[in-house]
C-alpha positions as CSV (number, residue, x, y, z in Angstrom):
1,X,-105.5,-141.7,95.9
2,X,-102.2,-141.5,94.4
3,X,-101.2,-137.6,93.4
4,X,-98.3,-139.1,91.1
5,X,-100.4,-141.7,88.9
6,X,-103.2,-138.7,88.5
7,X,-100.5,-136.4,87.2
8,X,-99.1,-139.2,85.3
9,X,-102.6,-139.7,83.7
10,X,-103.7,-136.3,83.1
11,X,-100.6,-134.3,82.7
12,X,-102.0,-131.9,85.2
13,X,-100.7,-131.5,88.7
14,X,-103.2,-131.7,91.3
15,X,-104.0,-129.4,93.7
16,X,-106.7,-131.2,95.1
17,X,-108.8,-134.3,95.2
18,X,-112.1,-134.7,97.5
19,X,-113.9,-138.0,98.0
20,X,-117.6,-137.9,96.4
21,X,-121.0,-139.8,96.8
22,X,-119.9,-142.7,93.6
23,X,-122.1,-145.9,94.7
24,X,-122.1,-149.5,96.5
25,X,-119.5,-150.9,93.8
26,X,-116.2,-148.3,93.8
27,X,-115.0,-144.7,95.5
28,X,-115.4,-141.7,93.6
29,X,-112.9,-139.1,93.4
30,X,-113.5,-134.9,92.5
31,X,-109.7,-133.7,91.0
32,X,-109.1,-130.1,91.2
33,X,-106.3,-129.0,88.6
34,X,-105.7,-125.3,87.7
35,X,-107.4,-125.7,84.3
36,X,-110.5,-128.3,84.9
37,X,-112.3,-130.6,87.3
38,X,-112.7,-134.1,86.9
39,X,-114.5,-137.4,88.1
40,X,-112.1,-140.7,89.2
41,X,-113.8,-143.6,89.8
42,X,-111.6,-146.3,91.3
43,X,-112.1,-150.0,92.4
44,X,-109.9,-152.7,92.9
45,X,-111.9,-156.5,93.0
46,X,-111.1,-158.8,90.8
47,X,-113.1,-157.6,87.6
48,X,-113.1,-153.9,88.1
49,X,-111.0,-153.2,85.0
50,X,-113.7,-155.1,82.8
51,X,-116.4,-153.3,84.4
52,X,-114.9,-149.9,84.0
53,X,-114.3,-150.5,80.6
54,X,-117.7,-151.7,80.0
55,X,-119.2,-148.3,81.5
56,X,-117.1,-146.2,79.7
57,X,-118.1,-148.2,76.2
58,X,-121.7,-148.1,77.4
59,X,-120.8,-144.1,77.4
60,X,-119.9,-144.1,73.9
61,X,-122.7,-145.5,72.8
62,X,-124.9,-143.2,74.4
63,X,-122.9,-140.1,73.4
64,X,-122.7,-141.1,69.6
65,X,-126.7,-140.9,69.3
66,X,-126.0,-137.3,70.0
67,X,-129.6,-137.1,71.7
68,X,-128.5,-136.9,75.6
69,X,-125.1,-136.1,77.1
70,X,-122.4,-138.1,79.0
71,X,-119.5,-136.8,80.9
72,X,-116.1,-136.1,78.5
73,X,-114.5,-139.8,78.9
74,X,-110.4,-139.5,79.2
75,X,-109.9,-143.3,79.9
76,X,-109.9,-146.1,81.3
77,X,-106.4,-147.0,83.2
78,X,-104.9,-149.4,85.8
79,X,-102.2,-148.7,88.3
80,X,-100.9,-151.2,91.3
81,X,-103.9,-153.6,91.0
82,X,-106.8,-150.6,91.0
83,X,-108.8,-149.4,87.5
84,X,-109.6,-145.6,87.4
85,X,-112.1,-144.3,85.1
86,X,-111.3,-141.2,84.5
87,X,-114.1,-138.1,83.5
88,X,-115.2,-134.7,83.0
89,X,-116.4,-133.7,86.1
90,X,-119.8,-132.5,85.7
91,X,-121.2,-129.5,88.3
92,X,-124.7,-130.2,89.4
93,X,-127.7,-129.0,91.5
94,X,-130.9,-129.8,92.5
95,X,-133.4,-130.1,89.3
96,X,-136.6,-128.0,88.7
97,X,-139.6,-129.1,86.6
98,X,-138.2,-127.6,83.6
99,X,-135.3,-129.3,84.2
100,X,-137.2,-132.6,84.5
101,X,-139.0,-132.2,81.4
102,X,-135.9,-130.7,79.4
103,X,-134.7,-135.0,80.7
104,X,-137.8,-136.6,79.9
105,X,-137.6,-135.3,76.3
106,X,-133.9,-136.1,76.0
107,X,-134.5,-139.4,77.4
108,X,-137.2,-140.2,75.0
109,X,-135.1,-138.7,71.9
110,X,-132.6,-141.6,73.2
111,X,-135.4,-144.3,73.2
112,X,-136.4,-143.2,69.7
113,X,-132.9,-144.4,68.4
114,X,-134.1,-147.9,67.0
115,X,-132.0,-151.4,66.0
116,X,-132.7,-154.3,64.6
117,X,-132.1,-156.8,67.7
118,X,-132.2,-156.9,71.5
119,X,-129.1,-157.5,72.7
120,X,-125.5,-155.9,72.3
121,X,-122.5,-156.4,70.7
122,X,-121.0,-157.5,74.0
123,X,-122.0,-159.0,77.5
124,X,-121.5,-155.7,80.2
125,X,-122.5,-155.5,84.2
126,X,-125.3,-155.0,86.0
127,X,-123.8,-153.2,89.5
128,X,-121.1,-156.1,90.4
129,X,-123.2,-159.0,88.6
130,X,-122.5,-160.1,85.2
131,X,-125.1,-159.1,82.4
132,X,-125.7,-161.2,79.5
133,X,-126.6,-158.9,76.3
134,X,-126.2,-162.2,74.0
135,X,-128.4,-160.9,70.9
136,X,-131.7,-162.2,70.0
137,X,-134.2,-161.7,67.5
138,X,-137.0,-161.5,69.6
139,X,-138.0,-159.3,72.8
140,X,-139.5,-162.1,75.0
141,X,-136.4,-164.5,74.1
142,X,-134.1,-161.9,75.2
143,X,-135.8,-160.8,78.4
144,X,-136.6,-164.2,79.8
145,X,-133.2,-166.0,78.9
146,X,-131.1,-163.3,79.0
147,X,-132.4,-161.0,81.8
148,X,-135.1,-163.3,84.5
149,X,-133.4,-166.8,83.8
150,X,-130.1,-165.9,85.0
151,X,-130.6,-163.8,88.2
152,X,-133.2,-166.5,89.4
153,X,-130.8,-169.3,88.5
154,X,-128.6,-167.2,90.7
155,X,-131.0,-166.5,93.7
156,X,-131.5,-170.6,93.7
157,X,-127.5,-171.1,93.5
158,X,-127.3,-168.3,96.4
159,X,-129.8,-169.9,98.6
160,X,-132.5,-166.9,98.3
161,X,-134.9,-168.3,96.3
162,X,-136.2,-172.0,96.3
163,X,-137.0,-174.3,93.3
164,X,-140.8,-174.2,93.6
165,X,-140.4,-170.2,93.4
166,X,-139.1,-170.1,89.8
167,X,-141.4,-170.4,86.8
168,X,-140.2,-172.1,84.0
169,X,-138.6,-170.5,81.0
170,X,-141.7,-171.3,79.3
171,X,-144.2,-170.2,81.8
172,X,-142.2,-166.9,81.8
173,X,-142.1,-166.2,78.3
174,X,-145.7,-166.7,77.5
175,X,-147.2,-164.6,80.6
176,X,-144.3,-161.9,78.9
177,X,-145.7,-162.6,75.0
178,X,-149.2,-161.7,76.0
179,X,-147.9,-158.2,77.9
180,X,-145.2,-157.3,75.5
181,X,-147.2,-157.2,72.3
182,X,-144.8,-156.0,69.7
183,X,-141.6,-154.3,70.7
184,X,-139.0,-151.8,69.3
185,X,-135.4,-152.4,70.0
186,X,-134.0,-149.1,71.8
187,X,-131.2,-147.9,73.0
188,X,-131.5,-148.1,77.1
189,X,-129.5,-147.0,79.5
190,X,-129.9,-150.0,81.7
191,X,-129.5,-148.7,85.0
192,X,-131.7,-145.3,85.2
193,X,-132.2,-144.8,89.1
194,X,-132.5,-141.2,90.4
195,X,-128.1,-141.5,91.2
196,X,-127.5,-142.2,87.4
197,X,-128.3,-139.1,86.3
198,X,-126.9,-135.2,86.7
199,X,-128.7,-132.1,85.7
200,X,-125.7,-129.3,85.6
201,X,-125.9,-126.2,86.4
202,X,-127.1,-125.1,83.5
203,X,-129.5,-127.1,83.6
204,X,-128.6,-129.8,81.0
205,X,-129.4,-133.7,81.9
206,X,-126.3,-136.1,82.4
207,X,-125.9,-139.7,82.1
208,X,-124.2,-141.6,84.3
209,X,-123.3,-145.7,85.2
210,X,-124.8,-147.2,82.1
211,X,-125.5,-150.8,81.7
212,X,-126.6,-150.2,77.6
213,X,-127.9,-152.3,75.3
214,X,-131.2,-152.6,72.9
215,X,-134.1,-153.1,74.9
216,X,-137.9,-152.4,75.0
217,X,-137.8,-148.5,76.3
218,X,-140.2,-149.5,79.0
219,X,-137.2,-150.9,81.0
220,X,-135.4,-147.8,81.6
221,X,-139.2,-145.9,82.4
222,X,-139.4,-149.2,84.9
223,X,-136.4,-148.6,86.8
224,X,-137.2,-145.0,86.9
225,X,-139.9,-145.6,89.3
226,X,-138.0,-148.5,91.5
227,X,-137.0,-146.3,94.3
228,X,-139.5,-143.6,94.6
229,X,-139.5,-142.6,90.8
230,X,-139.1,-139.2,88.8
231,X,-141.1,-136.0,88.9
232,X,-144.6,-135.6,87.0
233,X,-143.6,-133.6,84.8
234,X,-140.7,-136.2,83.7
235,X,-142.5,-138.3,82.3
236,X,-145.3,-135.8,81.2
237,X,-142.1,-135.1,78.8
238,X,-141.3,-138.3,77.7
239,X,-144.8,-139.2,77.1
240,X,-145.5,-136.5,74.8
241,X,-142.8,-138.2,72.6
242,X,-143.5,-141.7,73.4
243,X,-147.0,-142.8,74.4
244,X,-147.3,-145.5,77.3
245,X,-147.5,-148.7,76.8
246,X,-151.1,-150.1,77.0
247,X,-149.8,-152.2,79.7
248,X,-147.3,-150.0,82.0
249,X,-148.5,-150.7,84.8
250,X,-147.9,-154.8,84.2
251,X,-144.9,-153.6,82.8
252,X,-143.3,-151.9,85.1
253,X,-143.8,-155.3,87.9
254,X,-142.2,-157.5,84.8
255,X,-139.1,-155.1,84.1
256,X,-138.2,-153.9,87.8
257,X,-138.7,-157.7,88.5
258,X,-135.1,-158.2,86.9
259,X,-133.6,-154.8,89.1
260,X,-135.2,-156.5,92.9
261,X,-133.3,-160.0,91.6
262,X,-130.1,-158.3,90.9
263,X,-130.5,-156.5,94.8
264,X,-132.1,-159.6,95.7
265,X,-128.5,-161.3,95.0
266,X,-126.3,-158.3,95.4
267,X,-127.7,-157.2,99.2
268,X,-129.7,-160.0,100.6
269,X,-133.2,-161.0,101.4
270,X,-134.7,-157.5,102.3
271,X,-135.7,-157.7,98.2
272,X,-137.2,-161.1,98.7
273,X,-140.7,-160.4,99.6
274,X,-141.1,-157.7,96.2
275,X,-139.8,-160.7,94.5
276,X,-142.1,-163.3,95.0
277,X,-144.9,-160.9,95.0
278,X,-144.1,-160.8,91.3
279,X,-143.2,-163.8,90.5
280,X,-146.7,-165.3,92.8
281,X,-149.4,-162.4,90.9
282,X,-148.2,-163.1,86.9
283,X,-146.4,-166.8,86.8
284,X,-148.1,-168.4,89.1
């Protein structure tokens, strides 16, 4: 990473920059200066400027509900073909149950913030893939046309899935109608997997890669529990603010079906058999 151009950027000479954990999609960078730490993400394919910009908008929006904290955003910056996000760098540990349940209430408090449609302002990215956020006045529309239709339109493109695998858009959206019932539009993060989120060291919640828009709140509470999920006492938080849905557990094949199709196209056929089981038990 280039000493000059961080210098350049923050004004600040550094004394020292360590590589850090920062995902499939770009390197992460800790910078050391005599007056503050930050985070650098860098990445250098064809759209990574886009993207970065995207997740440091999808910041802002979080941050101005004023209900959950986001790293201190400098900008977003390009030098010799590579974006940088640059941010706060945001000292963490290891979370305890309080912790946990100080994030399930914040992460509720978040959900609570309500609009009018489903959708966003603009399209953003889901890991490397495209997202389509095209607003819609009703859940089911959005979900199916905006969220399923495309990834499985991409799995057939890719070769992963096979045309007698993929349920019509009609088929989809009234197995979703009878499920969804009536649905809020929330603010979601988008992405919430146990690496997009920080608990500092003093024991405040952080998030992290956002893929925002308005969504039903069962999405991100979905995507919680993809890989392994969050502690008890999480979502004994969150719960306490927002009841379950009548139909979680329905819920939460429907809405992490959309996260195994974006793997499913990003890493390869190791999500295929979650896939179909999904697809197979509720469009069948």
């Amino acid at each position: 990473m280039d000493a000059s151009f961080i210098h350049q950027v923050l004004g600040e000479k550094p004394i020292a920059i360590t590589s850090v954990s920062g995902g499939d999609i770009a390197q992460a960078f800790k910078v050391e200066t005599g007056n503050q730490d930050y985070f650098v993400k860098s990445a250098s394919f064809q759209n990574a400027r886009d993207l970065l910009q995207k997740e440091a908008l999808g910041l802002q929006k979080l941050a101005s509900t004023h209900t959950i904290a986001i790293p201190e955003i400098l900008g977003v910056y390009h030098n010799q073909g590579t974006a940088y996000l640059f941010l706060g760098f945001i000292a963490s540990k290891n979370p305890s149950n309080r912790d946990m349940e100080v994030f399930g209430r914040a992460l509720a408090g978040l959900h609570q913030i309500r609009f009018g449609t489903f959708g966003l302002e603009t399209d953003n990215f889901i890991g490397k893939l495209p997202q389509s956020n095209t607003v819609h006045q009703n859940w089911v529309d959005f979900y199916v046309q905006e969220r399923l239709h495309p990834q499985l339109k991409m799995a057939l493109n890719l070769g992963k899935l096979d045309q007698d695998s993929i349920p019509s858009i009609t088929k989809m959206g009234t197995c979703c109608e009878a499920l969804f019932g009536e649905v809020n539009a929330s603010l979601l993060h988008g992405d919430l997997w146990s690496g997009n989120y920080l608990i500092s060291n003093e024991g405040r919640p952080y998030l992290i890669d956002p893929a925002v828009y308005y969504g039903h709140n069962e999405v991100d509470l979905a995507m919680t529990k993809l890989f392994g999920g969050f502690s008890s006492t999480f979502y004994g938080a969150y719960h306490e603010v927002i009841p379950p849905h009548q139909n979680q557990k329905a819920l939460v094949d429907i809405y992490q079906l959309y996260y195994l199709l974006v793997h499913l196209n990003l890493f390869g056929i190791s999500y295929l058999s979650p896939v179909l089981r999904i697809l197979k038990r509720y469009f069948s």
